[in-house]
N, C-alpha and C positions, 0 to 999 in steps of 0.2 A: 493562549499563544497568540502573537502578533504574526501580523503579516510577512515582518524580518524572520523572526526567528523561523520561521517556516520554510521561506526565500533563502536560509542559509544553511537546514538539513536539508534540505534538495540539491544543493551543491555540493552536499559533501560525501561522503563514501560510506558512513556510518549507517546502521540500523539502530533507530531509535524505539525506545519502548515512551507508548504516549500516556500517560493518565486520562480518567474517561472525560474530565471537561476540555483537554486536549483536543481530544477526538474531535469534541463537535468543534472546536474553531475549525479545526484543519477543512474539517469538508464542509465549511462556510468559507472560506478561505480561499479555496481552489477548485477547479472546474472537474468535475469526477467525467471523466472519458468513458470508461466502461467500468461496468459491475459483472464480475462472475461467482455467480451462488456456488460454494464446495458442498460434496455432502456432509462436512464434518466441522467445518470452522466458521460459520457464518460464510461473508461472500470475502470479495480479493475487488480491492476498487483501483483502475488507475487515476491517477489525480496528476494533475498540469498547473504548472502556475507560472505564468509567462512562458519561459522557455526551457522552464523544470519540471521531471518528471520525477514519480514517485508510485509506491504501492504501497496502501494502507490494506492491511491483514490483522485478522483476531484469532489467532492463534489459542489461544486461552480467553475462557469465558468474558471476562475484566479487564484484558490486556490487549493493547492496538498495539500493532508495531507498523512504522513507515520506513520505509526501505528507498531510498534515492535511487533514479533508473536515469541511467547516462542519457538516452535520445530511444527513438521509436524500435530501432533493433533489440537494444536490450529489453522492452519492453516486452514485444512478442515473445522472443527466449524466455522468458523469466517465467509470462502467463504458461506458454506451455511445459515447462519444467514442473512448476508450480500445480497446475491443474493432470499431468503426469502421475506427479506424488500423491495427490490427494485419491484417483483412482485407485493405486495400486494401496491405501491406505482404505478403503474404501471395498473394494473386492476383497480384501484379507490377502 
C-alpha cells in the first residue's frame, strides 16, 4: 500500500478489509496515536496521517480492518463504543 492509497481511505467513509502486507505498510505509513489491548481481538490502534484519522482493528485472526475516523470526537466515541462492546463480549 502507498502512501495515496492510504491518504485516500482515510478520507473516505468506507471500512476496508487489509491483506496482512497491508497491515504493515499502514502502521509504517502513519503515526499510531494510541494502542488499546481488547481481551478478545488483539489491540484497537488509532492511526493519523496528516490530518486523517483512522482505526486499525483485527477482528479476525488474518484480517485488519481500517475504519476512517472524521476528527478527534469521533475518535473518542468509536474507542469507547468499541472497548464497551468488547467488555460486555468479554464478561458474557
Amino acid at each position: 500500500m502507498t502512501k495515496k492509497e492510504l491518504e485516500k481511505i482515510l478520507a473516505g467513509k468506507q471500512v476496508v478489509v487489509l491483506h496482512l502486507d497491508d497491515w504493515a505498510d499502514v502502521t509504517q505509513l502513519a503515526e499510531v496515536m494510541e494502542r488499546h489491548k481488547t481481551p478478545c481481538a488483539g489491540s484497537l490502534e488509532i492511526l493519523r496521517l496528516g490530518q486523517r484519522f483512522g482505526a486499525l482493528e483485527q477482528p479476525k485472526a488474518k484480517e485488519w480492518v481500517l475504519r476512517p475516523l472524521a476528527d478527534e470526537t469521533a475518535i473518542k466515541a468509536f474507542i469507547e463504543q468499541r472497548m464497551a462492546a468488547y467488555d460486555r463480549m468479554w464478561d458474557g
